[in-house]
N, CA, C, O and CB atoms as a CASP TS submission, in Angstrom:
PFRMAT TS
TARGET T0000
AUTHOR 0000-0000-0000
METHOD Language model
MODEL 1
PARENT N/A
ATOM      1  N   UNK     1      96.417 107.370  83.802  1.00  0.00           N
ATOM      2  CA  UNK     1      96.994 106.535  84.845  1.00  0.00           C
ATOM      3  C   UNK     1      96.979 107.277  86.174  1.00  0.00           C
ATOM      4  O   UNK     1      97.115 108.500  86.146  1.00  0.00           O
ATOM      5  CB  UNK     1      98.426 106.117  84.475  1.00  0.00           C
ATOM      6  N   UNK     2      96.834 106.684  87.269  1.00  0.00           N
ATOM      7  CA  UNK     2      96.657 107.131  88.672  1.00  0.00           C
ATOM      8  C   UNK     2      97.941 106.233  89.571  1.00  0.00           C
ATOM      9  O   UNK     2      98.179 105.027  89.645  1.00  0.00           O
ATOM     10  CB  UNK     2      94.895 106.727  89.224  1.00  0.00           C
ATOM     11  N   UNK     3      98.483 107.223  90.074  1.00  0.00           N
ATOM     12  CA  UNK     3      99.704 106.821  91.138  1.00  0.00           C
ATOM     13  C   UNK     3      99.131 107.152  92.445  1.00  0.00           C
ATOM     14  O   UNK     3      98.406 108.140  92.559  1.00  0.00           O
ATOM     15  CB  UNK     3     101.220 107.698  90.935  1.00  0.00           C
ATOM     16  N   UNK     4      99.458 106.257  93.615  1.00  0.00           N
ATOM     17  CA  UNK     4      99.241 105.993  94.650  1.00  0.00           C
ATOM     18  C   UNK     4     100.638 105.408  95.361  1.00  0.00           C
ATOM     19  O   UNK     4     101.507 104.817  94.721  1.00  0.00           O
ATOM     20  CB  UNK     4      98.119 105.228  94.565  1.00  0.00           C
ATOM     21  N   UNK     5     100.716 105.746  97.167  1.00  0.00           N
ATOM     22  CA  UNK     5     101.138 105.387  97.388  1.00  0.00           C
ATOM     23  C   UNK     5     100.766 104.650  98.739  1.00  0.00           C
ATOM     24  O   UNK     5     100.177 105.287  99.613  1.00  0.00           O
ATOM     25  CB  UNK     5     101.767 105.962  97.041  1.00  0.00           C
ATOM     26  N   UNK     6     101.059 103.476  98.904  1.00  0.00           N
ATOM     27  CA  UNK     6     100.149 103.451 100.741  1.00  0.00           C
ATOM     28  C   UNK     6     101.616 102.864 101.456  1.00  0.00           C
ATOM     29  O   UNK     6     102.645 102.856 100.780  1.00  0.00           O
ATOM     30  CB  UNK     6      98.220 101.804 101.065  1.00  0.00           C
ATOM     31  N   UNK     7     101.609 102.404 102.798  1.00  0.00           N
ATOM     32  CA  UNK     7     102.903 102.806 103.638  1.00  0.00           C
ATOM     33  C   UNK     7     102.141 100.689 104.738  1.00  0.00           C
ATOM     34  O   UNK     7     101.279 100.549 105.605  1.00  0.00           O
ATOM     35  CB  UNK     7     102.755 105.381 104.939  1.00  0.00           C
ATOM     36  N   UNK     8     102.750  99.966 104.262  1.00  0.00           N
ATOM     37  CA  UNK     8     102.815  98.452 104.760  1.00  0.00           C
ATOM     38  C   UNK     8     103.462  98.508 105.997  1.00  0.00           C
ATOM     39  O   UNK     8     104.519  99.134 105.919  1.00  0.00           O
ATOM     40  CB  UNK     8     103.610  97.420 103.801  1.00  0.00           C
ATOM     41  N   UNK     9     103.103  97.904 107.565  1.00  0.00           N
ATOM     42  CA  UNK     9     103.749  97.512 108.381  1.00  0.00           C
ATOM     43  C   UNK     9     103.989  95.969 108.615  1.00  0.00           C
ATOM     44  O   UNK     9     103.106  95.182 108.273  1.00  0.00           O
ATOM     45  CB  UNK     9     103.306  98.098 109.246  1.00  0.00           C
ATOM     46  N   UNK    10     105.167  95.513 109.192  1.00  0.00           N
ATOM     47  CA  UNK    10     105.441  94.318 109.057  1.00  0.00           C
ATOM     48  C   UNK    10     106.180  93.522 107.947  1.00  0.00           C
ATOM     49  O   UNK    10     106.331  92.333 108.230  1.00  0.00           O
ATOM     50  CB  UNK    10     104.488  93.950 109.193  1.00  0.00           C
ATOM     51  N   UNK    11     106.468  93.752 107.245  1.00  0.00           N
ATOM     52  CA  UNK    11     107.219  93.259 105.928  1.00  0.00           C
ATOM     53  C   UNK    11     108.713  92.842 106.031  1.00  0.00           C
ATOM     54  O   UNK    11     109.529  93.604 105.512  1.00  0.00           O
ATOM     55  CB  UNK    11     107.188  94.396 104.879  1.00  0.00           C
ATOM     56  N   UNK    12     109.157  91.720 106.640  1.00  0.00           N
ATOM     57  CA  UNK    12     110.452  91.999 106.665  1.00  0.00           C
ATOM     58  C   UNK    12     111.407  91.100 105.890  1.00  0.00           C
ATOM     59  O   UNK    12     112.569  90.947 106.267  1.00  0.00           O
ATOM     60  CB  UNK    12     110.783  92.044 107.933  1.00  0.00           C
ATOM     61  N   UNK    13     110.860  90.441 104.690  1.00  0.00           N
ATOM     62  CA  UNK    13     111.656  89.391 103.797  1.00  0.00           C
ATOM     63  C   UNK    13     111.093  89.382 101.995  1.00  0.00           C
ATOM     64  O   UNK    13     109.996  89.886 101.758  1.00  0.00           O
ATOM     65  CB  UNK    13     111.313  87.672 104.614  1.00  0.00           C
ATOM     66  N   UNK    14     111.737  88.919 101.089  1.00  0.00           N
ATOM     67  CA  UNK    14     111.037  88.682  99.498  1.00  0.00           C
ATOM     68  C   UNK    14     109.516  88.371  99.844  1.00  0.00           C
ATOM     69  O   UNK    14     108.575  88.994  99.353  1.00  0.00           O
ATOM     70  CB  UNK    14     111.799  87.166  98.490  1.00  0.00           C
ATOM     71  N   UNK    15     109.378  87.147 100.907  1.00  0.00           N
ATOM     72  CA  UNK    15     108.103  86.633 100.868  1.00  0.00           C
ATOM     73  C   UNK    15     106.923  87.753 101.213  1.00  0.00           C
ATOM     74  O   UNK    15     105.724  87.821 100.944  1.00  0.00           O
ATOM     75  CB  UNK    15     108.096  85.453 101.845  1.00  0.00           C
ATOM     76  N   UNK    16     107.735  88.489 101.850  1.00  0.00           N
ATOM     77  CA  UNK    16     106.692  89.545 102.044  1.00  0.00           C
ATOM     78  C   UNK    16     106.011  90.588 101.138  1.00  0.00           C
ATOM     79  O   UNK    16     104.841  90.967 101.087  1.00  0.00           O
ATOM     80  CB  UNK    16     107.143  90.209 102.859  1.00  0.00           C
ATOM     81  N   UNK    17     106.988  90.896 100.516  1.00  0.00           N
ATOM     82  CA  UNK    17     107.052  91.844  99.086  1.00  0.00           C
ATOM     83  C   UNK    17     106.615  90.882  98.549  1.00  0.00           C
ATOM     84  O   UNK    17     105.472  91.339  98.556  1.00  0.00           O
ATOM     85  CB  UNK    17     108.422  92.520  98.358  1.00  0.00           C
ATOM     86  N   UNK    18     106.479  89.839  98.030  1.00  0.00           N
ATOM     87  CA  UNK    18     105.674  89.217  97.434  1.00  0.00           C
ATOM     88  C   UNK    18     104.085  89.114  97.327  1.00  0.00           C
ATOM     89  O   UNK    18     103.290  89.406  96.433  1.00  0.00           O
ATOM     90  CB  UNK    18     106.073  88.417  97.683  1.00  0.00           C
ATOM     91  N   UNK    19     103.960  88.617  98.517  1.00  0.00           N
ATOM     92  CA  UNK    19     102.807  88.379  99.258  1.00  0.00           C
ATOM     93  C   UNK    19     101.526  89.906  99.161  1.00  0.00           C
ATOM     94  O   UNK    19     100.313  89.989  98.969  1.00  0.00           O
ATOM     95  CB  UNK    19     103.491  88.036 100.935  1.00  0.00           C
ATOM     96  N   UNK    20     102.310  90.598  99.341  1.00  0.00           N
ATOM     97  CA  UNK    20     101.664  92.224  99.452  1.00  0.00           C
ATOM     98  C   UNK    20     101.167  92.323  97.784  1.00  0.00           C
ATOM     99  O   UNK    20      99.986  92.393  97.446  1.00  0.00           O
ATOM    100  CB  UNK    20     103.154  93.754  99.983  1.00  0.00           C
ATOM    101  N   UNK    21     102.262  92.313  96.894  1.00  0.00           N
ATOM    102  CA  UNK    21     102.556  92.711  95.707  1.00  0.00           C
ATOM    103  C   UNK    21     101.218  91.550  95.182  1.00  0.00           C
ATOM    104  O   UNK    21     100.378  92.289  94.670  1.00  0.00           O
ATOM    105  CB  UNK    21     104.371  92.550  95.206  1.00  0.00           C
ATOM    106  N   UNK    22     100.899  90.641  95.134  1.00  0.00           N
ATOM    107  CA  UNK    22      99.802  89.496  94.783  1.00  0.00           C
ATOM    108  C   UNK    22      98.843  90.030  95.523  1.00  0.00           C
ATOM    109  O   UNK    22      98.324  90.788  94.704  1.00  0.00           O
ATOM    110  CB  UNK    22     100.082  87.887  95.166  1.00  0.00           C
ATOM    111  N   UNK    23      98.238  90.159  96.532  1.00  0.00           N
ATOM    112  CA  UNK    23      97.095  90.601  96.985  1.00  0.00           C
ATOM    113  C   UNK    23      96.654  91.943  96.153  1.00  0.00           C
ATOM    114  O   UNK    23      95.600  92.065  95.529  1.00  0.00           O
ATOM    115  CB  UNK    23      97.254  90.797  98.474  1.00  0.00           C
ATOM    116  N   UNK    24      97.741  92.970  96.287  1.00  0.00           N
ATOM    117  CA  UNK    24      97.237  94.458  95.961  1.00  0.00           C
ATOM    118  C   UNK    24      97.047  94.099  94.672  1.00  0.00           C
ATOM    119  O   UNK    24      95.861  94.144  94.348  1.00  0.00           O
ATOM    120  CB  UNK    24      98.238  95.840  96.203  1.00  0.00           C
ATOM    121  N   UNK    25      97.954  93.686  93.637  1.00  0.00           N
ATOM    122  CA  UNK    25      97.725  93.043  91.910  1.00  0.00           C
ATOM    123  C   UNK    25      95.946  92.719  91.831  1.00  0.00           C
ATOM    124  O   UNK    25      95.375  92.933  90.761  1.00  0.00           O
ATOM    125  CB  UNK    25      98.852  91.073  91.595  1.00  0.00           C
ATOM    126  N   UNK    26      95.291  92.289  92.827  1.00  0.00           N
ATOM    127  CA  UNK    26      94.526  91.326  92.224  1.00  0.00           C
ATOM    128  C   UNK    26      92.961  92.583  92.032  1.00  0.00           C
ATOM    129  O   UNK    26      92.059  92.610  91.195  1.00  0.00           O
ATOM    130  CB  UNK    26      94.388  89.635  93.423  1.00  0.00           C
ATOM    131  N   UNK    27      93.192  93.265  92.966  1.00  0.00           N
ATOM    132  CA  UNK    27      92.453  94.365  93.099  1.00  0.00           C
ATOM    133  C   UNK    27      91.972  95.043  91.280  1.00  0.00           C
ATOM    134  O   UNK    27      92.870  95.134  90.444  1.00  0.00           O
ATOM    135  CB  UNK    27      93.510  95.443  94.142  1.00  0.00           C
ATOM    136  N   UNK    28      90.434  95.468  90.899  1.00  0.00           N
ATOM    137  CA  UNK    28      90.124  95.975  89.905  1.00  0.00           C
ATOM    138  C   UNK    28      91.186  96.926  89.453  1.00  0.00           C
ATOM    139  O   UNK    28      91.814  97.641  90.235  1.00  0.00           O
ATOM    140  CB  UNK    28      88.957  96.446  90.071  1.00  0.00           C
ATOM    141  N   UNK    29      91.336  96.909  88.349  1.00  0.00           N
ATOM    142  CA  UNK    29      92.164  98.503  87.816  1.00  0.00           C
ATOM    143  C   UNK    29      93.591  98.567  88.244  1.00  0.00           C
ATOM    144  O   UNK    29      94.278  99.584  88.147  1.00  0.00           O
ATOM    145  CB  UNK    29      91.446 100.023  88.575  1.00  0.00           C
ATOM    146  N   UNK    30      94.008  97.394  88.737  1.00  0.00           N
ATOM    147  CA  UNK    30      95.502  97.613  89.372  1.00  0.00           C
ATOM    148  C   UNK    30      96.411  97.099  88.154  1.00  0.00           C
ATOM    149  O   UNK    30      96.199  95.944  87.785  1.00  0.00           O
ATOM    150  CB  UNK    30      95.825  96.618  90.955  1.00  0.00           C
ATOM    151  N   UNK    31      97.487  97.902  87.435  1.00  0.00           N
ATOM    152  CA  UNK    31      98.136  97.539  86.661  1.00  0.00           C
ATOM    153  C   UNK    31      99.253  97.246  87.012  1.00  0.00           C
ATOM    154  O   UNK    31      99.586  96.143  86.580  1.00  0.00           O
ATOM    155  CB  UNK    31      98.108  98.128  85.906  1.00  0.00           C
ATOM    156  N   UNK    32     100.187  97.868  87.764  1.00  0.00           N
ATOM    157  CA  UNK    32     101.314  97.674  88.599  1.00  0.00           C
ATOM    158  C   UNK    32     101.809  98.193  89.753  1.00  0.00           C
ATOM    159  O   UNK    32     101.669  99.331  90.201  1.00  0.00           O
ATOM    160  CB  UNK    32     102.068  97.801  88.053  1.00  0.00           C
ATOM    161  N   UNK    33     102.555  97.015  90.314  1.00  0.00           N
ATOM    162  CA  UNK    33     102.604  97.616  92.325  1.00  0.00           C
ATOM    163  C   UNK    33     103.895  97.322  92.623  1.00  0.00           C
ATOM    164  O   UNK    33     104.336  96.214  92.316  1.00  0.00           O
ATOM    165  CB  UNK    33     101.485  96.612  93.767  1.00  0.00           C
ATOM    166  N   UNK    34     104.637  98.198  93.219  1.00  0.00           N
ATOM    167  CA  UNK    34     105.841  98.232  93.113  1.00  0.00           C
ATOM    168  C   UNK    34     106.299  98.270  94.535  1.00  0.00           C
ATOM    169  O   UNK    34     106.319  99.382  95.061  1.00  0.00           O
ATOM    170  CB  UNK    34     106.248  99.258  92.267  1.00  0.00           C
ATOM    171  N   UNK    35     106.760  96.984  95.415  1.00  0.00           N
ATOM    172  CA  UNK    35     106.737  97.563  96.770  1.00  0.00           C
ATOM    173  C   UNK    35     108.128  97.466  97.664  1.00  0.00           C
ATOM    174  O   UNK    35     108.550  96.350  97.965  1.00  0.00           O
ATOM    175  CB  UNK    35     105.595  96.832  97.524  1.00  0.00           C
ATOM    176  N   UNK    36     108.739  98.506  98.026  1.00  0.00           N
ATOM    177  CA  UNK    36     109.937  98.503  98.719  1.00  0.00           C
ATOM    178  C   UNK    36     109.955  98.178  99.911  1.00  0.00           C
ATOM    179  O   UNK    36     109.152  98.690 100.691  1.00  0.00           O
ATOM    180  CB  UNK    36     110.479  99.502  98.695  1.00  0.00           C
ATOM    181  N   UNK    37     110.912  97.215 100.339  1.00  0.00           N
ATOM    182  CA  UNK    37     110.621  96.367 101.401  1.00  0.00           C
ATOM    183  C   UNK    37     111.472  97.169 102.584  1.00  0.00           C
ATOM    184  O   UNK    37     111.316  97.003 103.794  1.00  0.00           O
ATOM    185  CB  UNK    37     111.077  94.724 101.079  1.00  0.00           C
ATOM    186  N   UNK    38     112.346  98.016 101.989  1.00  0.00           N
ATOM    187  CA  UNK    38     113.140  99.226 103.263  1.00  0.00           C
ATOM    188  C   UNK    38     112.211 100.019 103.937  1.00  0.00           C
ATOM    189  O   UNK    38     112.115 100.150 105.158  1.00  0.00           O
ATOM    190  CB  UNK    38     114.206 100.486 102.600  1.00  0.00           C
ATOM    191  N   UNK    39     111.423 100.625 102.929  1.00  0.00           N
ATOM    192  CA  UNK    39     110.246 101.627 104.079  1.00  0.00           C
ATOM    193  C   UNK    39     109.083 101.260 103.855  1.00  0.00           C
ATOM    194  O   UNK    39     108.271 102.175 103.993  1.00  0.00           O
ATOM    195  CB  UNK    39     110.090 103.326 103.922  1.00  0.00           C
ATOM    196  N   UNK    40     108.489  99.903 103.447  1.00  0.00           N
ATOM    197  CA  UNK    40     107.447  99.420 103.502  1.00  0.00           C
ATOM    198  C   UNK    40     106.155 100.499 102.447  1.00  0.00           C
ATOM    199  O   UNK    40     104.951 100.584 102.689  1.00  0.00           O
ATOM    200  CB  UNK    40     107.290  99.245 105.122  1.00  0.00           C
ATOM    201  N   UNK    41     106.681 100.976 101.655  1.00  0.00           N
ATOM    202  CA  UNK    41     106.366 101.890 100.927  1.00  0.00           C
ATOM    203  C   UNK    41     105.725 101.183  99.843  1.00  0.00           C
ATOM    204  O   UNK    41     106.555 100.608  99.139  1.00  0.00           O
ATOM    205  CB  UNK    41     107.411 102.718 100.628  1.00  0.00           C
ATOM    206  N   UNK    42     104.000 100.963  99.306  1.00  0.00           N
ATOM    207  CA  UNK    42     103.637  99.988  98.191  1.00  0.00           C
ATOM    208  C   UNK    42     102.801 101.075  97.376  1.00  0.00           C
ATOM    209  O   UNK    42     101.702 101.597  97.566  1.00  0.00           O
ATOM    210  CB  UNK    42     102.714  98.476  98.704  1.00  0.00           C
ATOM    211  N   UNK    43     104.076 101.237  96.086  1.00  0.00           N
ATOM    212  CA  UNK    43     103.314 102.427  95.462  1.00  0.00           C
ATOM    213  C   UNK    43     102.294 101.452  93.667  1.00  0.00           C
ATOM    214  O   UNK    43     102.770 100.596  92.922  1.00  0.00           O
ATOM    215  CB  UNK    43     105.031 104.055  94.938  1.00  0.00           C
ATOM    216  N   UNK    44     101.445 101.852  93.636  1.00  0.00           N
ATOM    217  CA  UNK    44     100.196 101.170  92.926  1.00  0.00           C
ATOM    218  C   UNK    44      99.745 102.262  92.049  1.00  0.00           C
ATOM    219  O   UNK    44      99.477 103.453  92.210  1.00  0.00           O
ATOM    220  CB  UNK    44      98.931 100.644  93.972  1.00  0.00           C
ATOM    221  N   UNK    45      99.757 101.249  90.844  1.00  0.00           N
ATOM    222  CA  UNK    45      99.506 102.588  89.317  1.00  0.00           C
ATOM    223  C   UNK    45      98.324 102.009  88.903  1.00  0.00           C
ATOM    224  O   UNK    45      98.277 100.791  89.072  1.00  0.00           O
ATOM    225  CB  UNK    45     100.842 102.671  87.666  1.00  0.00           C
ATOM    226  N   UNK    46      97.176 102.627  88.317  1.00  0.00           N
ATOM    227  CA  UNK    46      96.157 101.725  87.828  1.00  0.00           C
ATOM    228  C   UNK    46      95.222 102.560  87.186  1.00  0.00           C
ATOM    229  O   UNK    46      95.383 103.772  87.329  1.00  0.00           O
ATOM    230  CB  UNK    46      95.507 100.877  88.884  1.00  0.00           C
ATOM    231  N   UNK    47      94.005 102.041  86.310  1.00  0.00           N
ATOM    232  CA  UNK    47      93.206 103.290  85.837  1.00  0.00           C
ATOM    233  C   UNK    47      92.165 103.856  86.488  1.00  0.00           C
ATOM    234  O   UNK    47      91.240 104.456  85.941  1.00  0.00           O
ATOM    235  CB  UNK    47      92.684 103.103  84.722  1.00  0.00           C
ATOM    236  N   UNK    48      92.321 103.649  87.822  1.00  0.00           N
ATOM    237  CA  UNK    48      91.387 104.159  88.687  1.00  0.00           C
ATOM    238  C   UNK    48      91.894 104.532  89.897  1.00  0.00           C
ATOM    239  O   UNK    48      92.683 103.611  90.107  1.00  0.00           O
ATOM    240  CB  UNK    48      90.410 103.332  88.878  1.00  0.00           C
ATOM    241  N   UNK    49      91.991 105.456  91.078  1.00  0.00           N
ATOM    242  CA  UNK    49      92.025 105.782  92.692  1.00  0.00           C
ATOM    243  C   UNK    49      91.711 104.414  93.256  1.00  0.00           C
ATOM    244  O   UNK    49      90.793 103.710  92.838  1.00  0.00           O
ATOM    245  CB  UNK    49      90.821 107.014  93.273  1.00  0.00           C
ATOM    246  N   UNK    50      92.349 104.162  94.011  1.00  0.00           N
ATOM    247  CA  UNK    50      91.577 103.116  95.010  1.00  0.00           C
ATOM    248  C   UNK    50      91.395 103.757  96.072  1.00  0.00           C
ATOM    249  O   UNK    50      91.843 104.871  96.346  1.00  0.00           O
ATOM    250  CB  UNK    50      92.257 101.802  95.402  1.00  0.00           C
ATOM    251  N   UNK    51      90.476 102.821  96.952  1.00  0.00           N
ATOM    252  CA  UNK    51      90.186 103.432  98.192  1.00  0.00           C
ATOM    253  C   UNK    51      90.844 103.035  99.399  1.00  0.00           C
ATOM    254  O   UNK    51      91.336 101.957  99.066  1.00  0.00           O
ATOM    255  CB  UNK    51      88.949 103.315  98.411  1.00  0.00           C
ATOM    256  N   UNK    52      91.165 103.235 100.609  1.00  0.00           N
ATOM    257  CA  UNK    52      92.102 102.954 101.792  1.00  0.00           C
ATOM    258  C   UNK    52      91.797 101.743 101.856  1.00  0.00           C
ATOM    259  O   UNK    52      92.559 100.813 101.594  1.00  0.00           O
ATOM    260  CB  UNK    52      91.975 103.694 103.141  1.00  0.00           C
ATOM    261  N   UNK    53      90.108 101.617 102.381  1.00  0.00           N
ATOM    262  CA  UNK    53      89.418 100.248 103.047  1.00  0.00           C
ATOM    263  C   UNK    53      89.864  99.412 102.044  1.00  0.00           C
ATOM    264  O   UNK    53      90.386  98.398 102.506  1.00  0.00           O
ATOM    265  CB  UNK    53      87.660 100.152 103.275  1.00  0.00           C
ATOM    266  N   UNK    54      89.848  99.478 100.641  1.00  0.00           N
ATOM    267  CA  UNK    54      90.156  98.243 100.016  1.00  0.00           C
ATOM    268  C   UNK    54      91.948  97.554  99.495  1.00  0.00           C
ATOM    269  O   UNK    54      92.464  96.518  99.077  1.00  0.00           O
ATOM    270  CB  UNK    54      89.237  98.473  98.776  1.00  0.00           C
ATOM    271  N   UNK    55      92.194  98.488  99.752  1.00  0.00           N
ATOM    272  CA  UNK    55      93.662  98.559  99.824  1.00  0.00           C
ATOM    273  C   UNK    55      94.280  97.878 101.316  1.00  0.00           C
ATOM    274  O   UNK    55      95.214  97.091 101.468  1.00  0.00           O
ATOM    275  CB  UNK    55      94.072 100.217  99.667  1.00  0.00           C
ATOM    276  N   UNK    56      93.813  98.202 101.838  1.00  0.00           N
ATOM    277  CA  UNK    56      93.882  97.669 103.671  1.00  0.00           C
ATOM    278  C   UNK    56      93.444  96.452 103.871  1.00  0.00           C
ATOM    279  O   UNK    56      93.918  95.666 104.691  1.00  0.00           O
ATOM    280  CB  UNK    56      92.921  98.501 104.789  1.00  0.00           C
ATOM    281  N   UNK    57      92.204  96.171 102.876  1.00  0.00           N
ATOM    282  CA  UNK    57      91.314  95.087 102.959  1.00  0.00           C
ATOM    283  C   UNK    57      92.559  93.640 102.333  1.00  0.00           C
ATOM    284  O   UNK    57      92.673  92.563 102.918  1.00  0.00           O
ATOM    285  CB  UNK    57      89.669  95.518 101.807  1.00  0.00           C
ATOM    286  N   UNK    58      93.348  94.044 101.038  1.00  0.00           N
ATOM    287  CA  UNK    58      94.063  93.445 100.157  1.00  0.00           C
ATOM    288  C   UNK    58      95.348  92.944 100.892  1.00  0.00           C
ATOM    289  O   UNK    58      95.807  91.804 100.823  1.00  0.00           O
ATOM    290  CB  UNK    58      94.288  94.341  99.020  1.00  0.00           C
ATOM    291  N   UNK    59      95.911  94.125 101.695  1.00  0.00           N
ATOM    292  CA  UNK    59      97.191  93.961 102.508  1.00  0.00           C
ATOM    293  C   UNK    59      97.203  93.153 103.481  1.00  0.00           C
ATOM    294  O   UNK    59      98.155  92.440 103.797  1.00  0.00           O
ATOM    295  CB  UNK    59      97.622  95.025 103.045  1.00  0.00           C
ATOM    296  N   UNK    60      95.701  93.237 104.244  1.00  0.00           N
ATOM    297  CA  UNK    60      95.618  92.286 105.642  1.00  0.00           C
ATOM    298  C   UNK    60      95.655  90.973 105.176  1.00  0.00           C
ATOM    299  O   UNK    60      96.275  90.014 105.636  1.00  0.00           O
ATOM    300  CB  UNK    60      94.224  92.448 106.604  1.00  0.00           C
ATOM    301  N   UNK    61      94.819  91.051 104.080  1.00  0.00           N
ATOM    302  CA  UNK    61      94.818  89.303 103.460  1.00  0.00           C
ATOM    303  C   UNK    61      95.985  88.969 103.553  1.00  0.00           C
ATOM    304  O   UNK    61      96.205  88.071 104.366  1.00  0.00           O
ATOM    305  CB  UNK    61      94.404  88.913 101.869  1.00  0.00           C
ATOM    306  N   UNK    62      97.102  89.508 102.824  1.00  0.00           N
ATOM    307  CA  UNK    62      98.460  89.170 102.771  1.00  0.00           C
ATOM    308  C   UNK    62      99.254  88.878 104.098  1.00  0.00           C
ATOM    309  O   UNK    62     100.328  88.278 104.136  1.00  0.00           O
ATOM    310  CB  UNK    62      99.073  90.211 102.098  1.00  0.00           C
ATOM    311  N   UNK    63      98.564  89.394 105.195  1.00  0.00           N
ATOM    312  CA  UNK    63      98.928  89.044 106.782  1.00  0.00           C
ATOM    313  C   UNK    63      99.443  90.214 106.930  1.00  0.00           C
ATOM    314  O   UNK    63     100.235  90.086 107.864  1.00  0.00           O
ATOM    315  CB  UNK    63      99.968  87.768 107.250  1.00  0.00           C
ATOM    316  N   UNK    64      99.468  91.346 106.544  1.00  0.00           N
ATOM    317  CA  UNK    64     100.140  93.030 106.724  1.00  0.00           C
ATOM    318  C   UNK    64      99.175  94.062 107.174  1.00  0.00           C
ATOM    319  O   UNK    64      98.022  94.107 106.745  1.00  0.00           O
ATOM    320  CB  UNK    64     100.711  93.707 105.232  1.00  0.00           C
ATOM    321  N   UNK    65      99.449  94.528 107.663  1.00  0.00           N
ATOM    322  CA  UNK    65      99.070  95.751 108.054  1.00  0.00           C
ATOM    323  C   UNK    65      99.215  97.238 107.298  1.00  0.00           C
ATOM    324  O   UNK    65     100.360  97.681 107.378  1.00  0.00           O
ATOM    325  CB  UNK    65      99.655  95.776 109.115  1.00  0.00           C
ATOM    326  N   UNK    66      98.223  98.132 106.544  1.00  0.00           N
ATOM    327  CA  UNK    66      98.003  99.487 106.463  1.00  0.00           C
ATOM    328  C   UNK    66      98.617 100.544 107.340  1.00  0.00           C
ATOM    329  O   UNK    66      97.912 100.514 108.349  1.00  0.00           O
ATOM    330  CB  UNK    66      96.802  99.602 106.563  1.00  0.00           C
ATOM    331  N   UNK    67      99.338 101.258 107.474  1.00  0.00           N
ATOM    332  CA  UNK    67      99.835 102.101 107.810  1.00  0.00           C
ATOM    333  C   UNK    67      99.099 103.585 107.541  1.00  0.00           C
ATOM    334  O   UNK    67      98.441 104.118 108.434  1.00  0.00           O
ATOM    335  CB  UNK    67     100.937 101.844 107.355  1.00  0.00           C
ATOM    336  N   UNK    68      99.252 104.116 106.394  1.00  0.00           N
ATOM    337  CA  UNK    68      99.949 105.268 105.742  1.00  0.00           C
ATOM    338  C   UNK    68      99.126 105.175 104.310  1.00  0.00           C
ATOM    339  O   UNK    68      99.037 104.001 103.951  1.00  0.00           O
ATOM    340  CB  UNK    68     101.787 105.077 105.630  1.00  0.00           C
ATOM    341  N   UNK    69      98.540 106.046 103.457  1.00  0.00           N
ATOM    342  CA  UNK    69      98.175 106.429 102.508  1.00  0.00           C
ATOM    343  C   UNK    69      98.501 107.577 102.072  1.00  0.00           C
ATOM    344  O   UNK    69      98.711 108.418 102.945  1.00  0.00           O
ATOM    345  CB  UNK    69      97.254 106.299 102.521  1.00  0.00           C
ATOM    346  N   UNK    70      98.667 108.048 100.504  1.00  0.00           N
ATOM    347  CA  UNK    70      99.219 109.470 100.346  1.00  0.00           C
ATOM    348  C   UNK    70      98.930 109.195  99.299  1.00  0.00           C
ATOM    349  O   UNK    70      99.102 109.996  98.380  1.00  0.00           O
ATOM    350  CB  UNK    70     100.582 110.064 100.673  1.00  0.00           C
TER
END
């Protein structure tokens, strides 16, 4: 298993954590995404690394913005 964490701007309600949490889900290899809506913090477990661009790619869909990767 691979832990990740990337850092969401804009998020400020359930719908949002929602919204994030369904886009990043849909991504290959993503098993679970866990995202705190206090520091915009969307940490993602899966059997593979993802990459920024596609992670960024997943979030914007959701209408959010990439921040932060670690």
């Amino acid at each position: 298993m691979n832990a990740q964490t990337f850092y969401v701007a804009g998020m400020s309600c359930d719908h949002c954590v929602r919204a994030v949490t369904e886009e990043v889900s849909k991504l290959p290899g993503v098993e679970r995404v866990d995202v705190d809506l206090a520091t915009g913090a969307v940490a993602v477990t899966g059997d593979r690394l993802l990459g920024d661009a596609e992670v960024a790619s997943a979030v914007e869909e959701a209408g959010y913005d990439l921040v932060e990767a670690r």
